[in-house]
Z-matrix of the N, CA and C atoms (Angstrom, degrees):
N
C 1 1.444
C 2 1.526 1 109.23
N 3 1.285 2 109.85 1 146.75
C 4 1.842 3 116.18 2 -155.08
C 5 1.713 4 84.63 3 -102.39
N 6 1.523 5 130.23 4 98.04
C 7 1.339 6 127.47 5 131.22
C 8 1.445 7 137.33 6 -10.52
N 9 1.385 8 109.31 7 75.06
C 10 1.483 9 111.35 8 -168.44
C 11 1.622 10 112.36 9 -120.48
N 12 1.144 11 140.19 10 6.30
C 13 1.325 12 141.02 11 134.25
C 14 1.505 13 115.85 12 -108.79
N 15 1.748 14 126.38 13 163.03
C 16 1.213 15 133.72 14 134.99
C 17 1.549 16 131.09 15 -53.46
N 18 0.920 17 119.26 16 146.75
C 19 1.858 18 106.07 17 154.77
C 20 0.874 19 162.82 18 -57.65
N 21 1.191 20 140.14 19 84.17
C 22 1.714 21 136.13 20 -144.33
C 23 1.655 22 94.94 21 116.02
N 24 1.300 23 108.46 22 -157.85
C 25 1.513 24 135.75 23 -179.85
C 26 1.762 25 102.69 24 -105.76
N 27 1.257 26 116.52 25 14.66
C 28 1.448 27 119.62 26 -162.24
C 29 1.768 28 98.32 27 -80.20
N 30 1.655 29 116.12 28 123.66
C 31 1.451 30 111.61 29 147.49
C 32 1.185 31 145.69 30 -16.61
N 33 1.485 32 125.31 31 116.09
C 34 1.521 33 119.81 32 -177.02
C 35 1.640 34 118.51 33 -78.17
N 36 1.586 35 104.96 34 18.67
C 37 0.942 36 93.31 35 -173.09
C 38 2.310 37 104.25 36 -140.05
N 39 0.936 38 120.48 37 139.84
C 40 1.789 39 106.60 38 -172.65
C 41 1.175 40 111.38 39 -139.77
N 42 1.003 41 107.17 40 123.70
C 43 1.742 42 116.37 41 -171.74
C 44 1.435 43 127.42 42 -96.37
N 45 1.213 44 146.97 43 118.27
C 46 1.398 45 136.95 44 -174.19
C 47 1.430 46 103.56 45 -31.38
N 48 1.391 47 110.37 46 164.61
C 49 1.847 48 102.24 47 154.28
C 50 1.669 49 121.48 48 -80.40
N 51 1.248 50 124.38 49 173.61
C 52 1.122 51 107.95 50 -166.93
C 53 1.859 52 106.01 51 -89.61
N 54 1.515 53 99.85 52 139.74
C 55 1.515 54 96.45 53 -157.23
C 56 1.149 55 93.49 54 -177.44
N 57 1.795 56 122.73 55 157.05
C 58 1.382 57 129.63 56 152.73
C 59 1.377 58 107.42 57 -21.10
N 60 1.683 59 119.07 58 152.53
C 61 1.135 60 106.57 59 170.74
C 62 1.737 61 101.98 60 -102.92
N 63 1.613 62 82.56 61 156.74
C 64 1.802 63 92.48 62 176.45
C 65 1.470 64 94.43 63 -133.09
N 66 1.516 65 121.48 64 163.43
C 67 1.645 66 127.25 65 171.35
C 68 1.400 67 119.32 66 72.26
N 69 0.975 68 120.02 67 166.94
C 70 1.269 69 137.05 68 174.20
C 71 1.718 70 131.63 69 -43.83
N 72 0.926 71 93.70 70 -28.27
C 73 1.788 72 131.45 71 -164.01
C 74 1.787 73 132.08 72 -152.60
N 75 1.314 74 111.04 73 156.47
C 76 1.573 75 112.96 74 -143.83
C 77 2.212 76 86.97 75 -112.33
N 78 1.308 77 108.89 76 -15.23
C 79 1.456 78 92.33 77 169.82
C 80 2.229 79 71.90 78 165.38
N 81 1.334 80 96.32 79 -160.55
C 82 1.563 81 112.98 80 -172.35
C 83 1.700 82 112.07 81 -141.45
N 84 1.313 83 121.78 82 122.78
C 85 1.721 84 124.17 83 176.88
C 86 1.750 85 86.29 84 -112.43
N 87 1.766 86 85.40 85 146.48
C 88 1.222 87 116.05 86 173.29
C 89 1.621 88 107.82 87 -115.36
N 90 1.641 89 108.94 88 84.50
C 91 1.375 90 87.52 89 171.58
C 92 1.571 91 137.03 90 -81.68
N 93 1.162 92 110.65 91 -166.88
C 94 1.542 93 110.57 92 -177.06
C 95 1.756 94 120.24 93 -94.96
N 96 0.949 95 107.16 94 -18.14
C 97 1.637 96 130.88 95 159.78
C 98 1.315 97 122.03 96 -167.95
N 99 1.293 98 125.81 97 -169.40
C 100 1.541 99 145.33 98 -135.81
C 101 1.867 100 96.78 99 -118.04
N 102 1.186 101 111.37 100 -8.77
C 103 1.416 102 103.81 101 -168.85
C 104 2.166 103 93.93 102 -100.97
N 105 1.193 104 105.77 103 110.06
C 106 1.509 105 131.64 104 -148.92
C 107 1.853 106 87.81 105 -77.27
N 108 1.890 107 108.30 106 -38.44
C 109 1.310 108 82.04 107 -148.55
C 110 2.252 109 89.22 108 -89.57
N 111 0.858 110 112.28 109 13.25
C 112 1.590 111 110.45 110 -176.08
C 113 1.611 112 90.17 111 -93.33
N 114 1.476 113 131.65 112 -48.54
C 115 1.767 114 134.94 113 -156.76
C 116 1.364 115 90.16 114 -81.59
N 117 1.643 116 137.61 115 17.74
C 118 1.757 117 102.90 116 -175.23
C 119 1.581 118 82.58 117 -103.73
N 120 1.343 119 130.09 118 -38.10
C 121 1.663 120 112.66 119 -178.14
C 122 1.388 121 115.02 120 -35.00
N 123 1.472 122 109.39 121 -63.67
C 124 1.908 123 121.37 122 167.54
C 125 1.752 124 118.14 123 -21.73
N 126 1.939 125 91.19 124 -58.96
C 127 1.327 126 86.44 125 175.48
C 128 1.343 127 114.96 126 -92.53
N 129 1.116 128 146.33 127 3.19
C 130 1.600 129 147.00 128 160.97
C 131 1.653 130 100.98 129 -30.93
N 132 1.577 131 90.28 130 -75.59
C 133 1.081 132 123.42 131 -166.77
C 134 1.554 133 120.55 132 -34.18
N 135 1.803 134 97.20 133 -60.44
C 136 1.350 135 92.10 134 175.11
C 137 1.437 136 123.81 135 -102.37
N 138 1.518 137 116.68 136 26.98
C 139 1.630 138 128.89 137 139.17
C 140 1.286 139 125.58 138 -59.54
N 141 1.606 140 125.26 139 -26.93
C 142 1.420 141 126.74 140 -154.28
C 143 1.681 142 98.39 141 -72.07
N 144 1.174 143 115.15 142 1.06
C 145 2.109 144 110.36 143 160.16
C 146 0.995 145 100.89 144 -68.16
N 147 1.373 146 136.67 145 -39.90
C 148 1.314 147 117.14 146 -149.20
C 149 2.029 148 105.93 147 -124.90
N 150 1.048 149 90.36 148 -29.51
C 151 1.964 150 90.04 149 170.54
C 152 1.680 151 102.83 150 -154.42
N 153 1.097 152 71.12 151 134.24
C 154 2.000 153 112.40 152 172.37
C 155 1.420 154 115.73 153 -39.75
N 156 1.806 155 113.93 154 -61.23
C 157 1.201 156 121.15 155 151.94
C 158 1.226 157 146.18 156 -123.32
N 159 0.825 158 154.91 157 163.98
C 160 1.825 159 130.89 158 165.14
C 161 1.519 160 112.30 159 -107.73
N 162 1.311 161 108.80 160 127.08
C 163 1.379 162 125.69 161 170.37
C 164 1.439 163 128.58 162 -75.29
N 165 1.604 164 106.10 163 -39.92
C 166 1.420 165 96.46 164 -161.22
C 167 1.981 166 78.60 165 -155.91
N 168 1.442 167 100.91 166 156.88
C 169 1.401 168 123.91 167 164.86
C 170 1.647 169 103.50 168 -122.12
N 171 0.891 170 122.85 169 168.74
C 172 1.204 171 154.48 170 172.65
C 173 1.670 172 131.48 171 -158.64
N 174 1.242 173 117.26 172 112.38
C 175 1.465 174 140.41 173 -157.03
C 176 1.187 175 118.71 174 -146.28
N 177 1.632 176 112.88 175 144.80
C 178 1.713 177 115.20 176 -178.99
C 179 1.311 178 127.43 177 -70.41
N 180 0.580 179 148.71 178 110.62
C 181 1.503 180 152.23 179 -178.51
C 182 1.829 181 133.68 180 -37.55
N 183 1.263 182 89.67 181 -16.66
C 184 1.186 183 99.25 182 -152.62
C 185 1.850 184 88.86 183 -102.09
N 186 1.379 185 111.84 184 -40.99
C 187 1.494 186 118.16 185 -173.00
C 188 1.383 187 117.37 186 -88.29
N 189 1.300 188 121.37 187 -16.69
C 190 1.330 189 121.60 188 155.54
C 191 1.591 190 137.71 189 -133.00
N 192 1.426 191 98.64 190 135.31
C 193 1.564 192 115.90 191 -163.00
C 194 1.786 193 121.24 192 -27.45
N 195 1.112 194 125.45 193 137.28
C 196 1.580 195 118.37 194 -176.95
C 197 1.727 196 105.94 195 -31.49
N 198 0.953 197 116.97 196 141.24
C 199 1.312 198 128.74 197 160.49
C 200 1.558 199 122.97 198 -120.14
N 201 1.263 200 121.49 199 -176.58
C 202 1.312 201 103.96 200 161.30
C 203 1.338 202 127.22 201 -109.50
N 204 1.521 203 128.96 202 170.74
C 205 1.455 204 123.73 203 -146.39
C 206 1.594 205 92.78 204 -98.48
N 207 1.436 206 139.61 205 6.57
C 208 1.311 207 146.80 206 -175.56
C 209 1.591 208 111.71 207 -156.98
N 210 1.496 209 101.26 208 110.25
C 211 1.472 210 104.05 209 157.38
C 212 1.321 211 143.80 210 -125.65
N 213 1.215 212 136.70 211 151.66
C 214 1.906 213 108.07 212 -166.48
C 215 1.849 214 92.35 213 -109.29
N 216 1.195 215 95.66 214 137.93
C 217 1.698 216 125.36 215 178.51
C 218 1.618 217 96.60 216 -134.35
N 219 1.624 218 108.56 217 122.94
C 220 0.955 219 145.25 218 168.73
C 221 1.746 220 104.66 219 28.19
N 222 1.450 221 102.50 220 51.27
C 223 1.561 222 105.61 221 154.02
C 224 1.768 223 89.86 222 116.42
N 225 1.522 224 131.18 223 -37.94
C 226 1.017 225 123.87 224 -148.25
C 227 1.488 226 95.71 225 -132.45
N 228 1.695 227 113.09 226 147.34
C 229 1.234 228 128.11 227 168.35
C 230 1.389 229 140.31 228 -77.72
N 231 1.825 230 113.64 229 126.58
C 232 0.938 231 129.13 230 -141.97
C 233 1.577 232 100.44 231 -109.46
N 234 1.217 233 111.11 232 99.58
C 235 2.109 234 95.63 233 176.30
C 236 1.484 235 102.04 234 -84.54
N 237 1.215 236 92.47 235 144.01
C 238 1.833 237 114.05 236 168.77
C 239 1.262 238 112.22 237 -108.41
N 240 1.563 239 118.43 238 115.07
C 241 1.250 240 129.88 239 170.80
C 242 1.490 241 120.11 240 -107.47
N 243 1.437 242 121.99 241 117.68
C 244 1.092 243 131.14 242 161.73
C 245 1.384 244 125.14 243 -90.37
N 246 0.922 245 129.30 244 108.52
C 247 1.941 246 138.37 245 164.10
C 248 1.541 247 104.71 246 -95.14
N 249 1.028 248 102.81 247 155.57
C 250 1.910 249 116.54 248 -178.17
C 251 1.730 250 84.28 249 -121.75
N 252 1.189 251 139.66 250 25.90
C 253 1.448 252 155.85 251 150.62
C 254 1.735 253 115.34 252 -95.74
N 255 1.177 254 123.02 253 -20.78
C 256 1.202 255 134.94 254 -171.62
C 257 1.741 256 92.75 255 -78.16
N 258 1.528 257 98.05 256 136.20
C 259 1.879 258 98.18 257 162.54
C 260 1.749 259 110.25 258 -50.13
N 261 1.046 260 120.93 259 146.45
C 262 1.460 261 112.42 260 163.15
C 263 1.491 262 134.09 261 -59.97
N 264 1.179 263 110.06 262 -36.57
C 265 1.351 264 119.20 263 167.93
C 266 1.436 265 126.87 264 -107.31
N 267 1.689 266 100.41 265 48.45
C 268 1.400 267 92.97 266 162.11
C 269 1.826 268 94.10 267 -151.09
N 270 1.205 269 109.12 268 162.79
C 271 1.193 270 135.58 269 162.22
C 272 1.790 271 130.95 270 -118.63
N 273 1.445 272 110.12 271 120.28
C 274 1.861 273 113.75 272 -175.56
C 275 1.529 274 79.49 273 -101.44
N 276 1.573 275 83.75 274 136.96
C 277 1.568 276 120.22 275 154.46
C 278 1.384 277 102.30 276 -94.91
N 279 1.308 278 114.17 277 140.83
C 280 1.562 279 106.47 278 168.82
C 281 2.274 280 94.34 279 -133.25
N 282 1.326 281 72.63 280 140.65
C 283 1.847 282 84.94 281 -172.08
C 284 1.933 283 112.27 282 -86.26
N 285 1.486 284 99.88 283 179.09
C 286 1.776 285 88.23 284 178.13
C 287 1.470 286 87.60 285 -73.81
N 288 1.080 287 141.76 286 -33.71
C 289 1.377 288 126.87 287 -158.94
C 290 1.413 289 123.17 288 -90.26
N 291 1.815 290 110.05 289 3.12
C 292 1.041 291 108.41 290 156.89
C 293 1.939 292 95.57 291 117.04
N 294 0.801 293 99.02 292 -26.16
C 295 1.525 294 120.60 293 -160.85
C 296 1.735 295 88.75 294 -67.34
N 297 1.844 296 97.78 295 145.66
C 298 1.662 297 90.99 296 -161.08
C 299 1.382 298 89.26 297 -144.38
N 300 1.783 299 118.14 298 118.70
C 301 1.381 300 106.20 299 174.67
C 302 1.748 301 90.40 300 -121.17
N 303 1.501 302 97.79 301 136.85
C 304 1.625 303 137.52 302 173.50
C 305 1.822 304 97.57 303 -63.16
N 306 1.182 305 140.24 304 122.38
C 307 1.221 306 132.35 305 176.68
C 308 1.928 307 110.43 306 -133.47
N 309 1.068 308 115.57 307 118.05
C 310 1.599 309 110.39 308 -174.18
C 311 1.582 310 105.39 309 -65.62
N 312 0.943 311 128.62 310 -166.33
C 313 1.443 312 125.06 311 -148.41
C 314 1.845 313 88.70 312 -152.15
N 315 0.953 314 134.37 313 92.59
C 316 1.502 315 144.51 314 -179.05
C 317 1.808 316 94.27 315 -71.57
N 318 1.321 317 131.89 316 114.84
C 319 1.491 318 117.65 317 -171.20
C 320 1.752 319 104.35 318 -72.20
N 321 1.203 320 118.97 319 140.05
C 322 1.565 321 129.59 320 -166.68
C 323 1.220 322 96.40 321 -55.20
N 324 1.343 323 149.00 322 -52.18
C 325 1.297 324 151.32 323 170.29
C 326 1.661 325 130.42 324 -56.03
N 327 1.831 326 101.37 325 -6.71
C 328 1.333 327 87.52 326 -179.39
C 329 1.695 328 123.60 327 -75.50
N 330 1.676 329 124.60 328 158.54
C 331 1.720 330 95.01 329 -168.72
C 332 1.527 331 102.20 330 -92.15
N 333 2.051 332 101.67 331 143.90
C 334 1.060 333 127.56 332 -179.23
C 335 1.502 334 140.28 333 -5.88
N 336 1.762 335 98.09 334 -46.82
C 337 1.357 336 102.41 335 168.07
C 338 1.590 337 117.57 336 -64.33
N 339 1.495 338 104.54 337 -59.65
C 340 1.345 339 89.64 338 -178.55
C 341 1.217 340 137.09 339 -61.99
N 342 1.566 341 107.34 340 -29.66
C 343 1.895 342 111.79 341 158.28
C 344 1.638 343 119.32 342 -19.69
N 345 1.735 344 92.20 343 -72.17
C 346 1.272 345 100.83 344 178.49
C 347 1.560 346 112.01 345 -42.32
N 348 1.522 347 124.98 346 -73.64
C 349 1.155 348 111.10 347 -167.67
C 350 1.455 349 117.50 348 -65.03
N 351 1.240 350 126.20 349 5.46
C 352 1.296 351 117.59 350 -179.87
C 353 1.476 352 100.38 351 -78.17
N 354 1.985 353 116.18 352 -55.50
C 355 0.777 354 112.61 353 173.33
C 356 1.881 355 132.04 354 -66.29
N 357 0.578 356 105.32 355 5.90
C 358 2.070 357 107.67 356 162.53
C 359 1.270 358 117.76 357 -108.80
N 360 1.580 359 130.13 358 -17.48
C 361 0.742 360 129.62 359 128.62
C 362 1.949 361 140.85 360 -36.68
N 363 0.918 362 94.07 361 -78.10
C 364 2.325 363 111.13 362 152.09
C 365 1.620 364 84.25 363 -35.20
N 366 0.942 365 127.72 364 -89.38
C 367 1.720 366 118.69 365 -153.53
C 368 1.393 367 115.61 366 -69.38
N 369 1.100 368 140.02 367 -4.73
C 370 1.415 369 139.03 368 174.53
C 371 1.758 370 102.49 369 -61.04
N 372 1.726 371 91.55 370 99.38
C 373 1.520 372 91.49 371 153.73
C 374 1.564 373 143.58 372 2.68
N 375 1.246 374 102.05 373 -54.36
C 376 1.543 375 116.56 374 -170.92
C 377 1.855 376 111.60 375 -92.39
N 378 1.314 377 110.75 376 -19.11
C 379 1.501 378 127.21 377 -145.14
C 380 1.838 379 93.89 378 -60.92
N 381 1.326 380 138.25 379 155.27
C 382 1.073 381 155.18 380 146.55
C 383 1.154 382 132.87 381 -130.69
N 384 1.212 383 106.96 382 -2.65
C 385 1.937 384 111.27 383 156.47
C 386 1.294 385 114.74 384 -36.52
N 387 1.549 386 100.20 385 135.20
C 388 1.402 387 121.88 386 147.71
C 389 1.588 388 117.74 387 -40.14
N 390 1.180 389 109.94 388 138.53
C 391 1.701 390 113.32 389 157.78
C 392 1.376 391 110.20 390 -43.07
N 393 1.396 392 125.70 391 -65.23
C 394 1.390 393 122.65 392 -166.07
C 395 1.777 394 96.20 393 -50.55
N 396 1.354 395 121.23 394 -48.96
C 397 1.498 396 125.29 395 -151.30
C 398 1.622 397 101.87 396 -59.92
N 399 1.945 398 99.40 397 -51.81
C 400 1.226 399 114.46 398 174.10
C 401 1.734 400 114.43 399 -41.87
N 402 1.686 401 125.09 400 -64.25
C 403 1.287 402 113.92 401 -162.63
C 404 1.799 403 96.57 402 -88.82
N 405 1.127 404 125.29 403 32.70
C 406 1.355 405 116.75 404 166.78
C 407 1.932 406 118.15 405 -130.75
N 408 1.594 407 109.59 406 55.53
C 409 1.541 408 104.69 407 -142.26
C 410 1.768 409 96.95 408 -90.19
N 411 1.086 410 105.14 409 -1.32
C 412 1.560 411 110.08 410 171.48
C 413 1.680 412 100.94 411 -60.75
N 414 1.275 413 132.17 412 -59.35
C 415 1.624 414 144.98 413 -176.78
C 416 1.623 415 110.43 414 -100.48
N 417 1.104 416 122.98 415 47.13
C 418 1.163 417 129.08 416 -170.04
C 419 1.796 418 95.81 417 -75.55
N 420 1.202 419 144.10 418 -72.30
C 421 1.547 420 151.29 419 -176.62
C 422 1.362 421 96.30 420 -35.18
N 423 1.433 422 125.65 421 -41.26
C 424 1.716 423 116.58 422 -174.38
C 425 1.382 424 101.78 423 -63.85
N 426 1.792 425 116.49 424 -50.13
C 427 1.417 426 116.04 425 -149.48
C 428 1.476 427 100.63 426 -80.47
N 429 1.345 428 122.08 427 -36.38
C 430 1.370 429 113.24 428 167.07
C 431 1.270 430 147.70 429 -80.48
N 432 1.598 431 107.08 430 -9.77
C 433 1.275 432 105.98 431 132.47
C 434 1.406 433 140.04 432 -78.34
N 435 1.358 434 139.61 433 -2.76
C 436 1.269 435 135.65 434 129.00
C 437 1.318 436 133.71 435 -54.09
N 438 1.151 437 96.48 436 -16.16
C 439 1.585 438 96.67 437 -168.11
C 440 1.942 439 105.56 438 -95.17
N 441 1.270 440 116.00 439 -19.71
C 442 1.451 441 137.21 440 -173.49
C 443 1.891 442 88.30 441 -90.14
N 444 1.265 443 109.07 442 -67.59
C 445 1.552 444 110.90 443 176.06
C 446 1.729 445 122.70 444 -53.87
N 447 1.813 446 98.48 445 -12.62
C 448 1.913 447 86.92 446 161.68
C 449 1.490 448 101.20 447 -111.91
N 450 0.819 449 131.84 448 18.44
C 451 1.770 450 125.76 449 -163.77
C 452 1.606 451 79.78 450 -109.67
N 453 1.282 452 123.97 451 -57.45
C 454 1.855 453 116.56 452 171.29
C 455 1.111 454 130.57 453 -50.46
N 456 0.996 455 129.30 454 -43.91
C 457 1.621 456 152.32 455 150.57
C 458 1.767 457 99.27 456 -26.89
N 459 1.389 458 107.26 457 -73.46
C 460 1.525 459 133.32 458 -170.12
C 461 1.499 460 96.31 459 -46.37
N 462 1.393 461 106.30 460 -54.34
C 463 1.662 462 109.27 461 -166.56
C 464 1.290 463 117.15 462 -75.68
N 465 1.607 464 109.88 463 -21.85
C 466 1.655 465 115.01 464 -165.14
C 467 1.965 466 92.85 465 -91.96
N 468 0.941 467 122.96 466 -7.47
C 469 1.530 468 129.98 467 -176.39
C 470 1.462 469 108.67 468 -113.59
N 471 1.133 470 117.15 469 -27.46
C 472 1.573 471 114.95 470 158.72
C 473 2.178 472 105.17 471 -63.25
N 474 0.861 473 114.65 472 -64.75
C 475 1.349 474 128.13 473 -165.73
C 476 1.703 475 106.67 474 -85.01
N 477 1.563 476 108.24 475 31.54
C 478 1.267 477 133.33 476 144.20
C 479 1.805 478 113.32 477 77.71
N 480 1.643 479 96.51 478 19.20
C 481 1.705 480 103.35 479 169.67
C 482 1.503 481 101.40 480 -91.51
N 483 1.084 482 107.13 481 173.29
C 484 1.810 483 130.75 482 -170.37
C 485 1.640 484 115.80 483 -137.30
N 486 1.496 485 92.47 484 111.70
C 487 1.843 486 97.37 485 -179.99
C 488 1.541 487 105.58 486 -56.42
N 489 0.803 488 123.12 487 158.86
C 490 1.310 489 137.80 488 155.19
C 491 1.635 490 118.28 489 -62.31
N 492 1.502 491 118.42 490 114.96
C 493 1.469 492 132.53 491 -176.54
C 494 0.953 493 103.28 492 -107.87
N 495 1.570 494 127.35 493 116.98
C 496 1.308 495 112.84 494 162.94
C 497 1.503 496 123.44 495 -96.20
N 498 1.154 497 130.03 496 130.21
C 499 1.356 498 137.61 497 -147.41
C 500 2.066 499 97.35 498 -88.85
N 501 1.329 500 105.22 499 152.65
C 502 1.845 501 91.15 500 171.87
C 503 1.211 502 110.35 501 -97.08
N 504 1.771 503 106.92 502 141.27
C 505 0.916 504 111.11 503 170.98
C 506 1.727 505 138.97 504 -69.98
């Protein structure tokens, strides 16, 4: 069965509070499908807390269907940028004022419950999960301890230590 609402009357879409930023990401939208240039009215809409207009999107290329590179939302023009450099599961809004919120990408098909908690999760104030950690919250203790155990690794080999290789015998 294809997951096509949340539970309750709750927003598909959750935004950090407004604050320094911390994490990866600025809150999490759950859209309703994959076709980017029909879901930005949805999310227009429930951006107008935080910016006036939107200027520009930015999206991966690879995960959602051609779109077009110009769209008009509520009087004013919207460029759509695709990079195959972009994380896959996220989408930047960028505002007239420049202002740029990072948003994870909840896949339209995931089921409802977990949407939700993915998304209140993504918006919790405090949150610093990884994307991967974020859309995987069933195994969250595995992914974040890997993810702490390569970021050490990363740092102890940046600052000129050496993992241990074991060579075959």
């Amino acid at each position: 069965m294809k997951a096509t609402e949340p539970p309750g009357p709750e927003p598909r879409l959750r935004l950090k509070p407004e604050a320094p930023t911390t994490g990866y990401v600025d809150g999490a939208w759950w859209p309703r499908s994959r076709d980017l240039s029909s879901e930005l009215s949805a999310l227009r809409a429930a951006l107008t807390v935080r910016m006036t207009r939107i200027d520009r999107v930015t999206y991966n290329l690879t995960v959602w269907p051609p779109t077009p590179r110009r769209l008009v939302l509520d009087g004013h023009v919207v460029r759509l940028e695709g990079f195959r450099s972009q994380h896959t599961d996220t989408v930047t809004v960028i505002g007239a004022d420049r202002r740029r919120l990072t948003l994870l990408v909840v896949p339209p098909d995931t089921d409802p419950d977990l949407a939700h908690r993915i998304l209140v999760t993504a918006a919790h104030g405090n949150t610093i999960d990884t994307i991967k950690t974020l859309l995987a919250p069933n195994d969250l203790s595995r992914h974040a301890t890997a993810d702490l155990a390569d970021a050490a690794t990363q740092r102890w080999e940046a600052d000129g230590g050496r993992t241990t290789v074991q060579l075959p015998s």
